[in-house]
N, C-alpha and C positions, 0 to 999 in steps of 0.2 A: 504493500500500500504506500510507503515512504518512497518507495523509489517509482509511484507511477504517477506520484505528486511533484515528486520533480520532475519530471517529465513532462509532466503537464504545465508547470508553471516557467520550464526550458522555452516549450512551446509557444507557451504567449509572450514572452520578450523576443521573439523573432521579430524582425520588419516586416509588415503587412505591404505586400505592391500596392494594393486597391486601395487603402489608405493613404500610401505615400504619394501614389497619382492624383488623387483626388485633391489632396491641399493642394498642390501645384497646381491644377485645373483650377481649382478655388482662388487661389492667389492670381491666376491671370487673368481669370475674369474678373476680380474685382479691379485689379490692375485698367483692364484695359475701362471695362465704366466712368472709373474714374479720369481718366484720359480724357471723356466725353464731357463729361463734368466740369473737368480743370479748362478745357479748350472753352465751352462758353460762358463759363466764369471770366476767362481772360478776355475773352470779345466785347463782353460788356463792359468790363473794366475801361478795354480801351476806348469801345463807344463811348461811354459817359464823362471819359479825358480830351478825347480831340474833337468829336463831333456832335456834342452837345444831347439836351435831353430825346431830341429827332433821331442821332443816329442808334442811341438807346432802345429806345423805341422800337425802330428796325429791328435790332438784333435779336428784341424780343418776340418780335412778329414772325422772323422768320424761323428759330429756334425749333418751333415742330418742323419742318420741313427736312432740319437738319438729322431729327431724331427719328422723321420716317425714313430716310436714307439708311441710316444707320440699321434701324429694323427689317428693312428687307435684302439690306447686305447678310444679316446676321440669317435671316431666314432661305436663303439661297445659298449659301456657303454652308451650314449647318450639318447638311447629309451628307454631304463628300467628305466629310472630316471626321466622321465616324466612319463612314463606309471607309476612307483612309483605313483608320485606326485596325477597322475588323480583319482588311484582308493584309495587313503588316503583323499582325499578331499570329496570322495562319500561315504566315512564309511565303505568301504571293507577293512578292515586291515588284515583278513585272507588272502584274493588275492594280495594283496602287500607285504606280506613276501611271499609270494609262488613267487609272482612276482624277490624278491630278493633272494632267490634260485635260479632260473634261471638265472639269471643274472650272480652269482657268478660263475655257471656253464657253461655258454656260452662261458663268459670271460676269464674264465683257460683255455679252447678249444682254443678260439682265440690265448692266448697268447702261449700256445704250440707250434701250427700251425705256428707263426711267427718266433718264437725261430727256431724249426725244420728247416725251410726256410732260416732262417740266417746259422743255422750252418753248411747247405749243401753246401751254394751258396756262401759260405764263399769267396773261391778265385776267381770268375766271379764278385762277387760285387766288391771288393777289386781290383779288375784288371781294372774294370772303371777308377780309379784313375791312372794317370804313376807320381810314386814316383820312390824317389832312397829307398835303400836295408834300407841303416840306419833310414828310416822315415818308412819305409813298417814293418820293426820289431815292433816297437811301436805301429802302426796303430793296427795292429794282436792283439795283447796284447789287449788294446781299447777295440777293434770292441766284443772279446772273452766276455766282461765284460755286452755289451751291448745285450749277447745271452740269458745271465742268464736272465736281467732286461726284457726283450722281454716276459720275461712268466707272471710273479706277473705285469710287468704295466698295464694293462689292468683289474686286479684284482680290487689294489688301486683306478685307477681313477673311476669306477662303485663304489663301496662305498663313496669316495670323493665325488662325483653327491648324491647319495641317501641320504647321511646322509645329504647333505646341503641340497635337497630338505625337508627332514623331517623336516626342520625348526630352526637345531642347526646351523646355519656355524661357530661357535665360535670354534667347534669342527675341522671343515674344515681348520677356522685358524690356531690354533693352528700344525693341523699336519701338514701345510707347512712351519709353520717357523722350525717344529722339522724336516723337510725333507731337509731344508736348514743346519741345524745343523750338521746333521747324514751325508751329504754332504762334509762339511768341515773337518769333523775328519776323517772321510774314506777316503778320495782320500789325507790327510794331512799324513795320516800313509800308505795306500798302494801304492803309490807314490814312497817311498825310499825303499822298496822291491828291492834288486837287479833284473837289468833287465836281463831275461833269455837268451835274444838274442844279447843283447848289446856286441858292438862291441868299443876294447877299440883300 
């Protein structure tokens, strides 16, 4: 009985995989939300410094737009990065890069598709909102910016998902603190771009 108790209690100080993956999944998803967080925390910041309560305004307006992007990047990437995971765990590494093919190519469709969709419906989305003239300029500018990013997000986050599923996140780390970064000095420099519509 002494020795089936040790045994037993040998066994539970072993490292559990499924645990140890899991904080790591855990850790980069909170990682990366927060990314999303820290990114339009910063926008506002800087709207509310150089471009007054209007371009404020803006960024608030258009912030869903940004967090739908983000949601169907996350929902279009999501299965390839399990399907990754399933057929890497069974030895198929040629079916999981084919698998990552596909992905990368679904995901530019999708994010095309979204882009396209924004830049048609540009003034029916836009019209949902009733702003005045001086905030509706700024919003346009925004929203403009959010057309381009509509294509490549869906891109990134399917590699974001594969490369942490392959078992690096340090890699996953890392590009969210450099996303946060690249965040700061682009919207710090294209920010004081004179504004095209601005109205003095």
């Amino acid at each position: 009985y002494f020795y089936i108790e040790l045994y037993d209690n040998s066994c539970m100080k072993k490292p559990n995989l499924i645990e140890s993956k899991f904080k790591s999944l855990l850790l980069v998803g909170i990682i990366g939300w927060l990314v999303l967080l820290v990114g339009q925390v910063i926008d506002n910041i800087l709207a509310g410094q150089f471009l007054s309560e209007e371009g404020l305004s803006a960024v608030q307006i258009i912030a869903p737009f940004a967090t739908f992007i983000s949601a169907i990047g996350s929902f279009s990437s999501m299965g390839f990065a399990i399907k990754f995971s399933h057929l890497k765990g069974q030895g198929k590494d040629e079916d999981a890069n084919k698998n990552v093919g596909l992905a990368l190519i679904f995901t530019l469709l999708v994010g095309i598709i979204i882009s396209v969709l924004m830049f048609f419906l540009k003034d029916q989305l836009l019209g949902l909102f009733k702003m005045r003239e001086s905030v509706k300029n700024y919003a346009e500018q925004y929203y403009e910016w959010y057309v381009g990013i509509a294509i490549v997000n869906p891109l990134y986050l399917v590699l974001f998902k594969i490369i942490n599923q392959d078992g690096d996140p340090l890699w996953t780390v890392l590009s969210s603190v450099g996303q946060v970064f690249i965040n700061i000095v682009l919207s710090s420099i294209l920010i004081r771009v004179p504004i095209k519509y601005q109205q003095y």
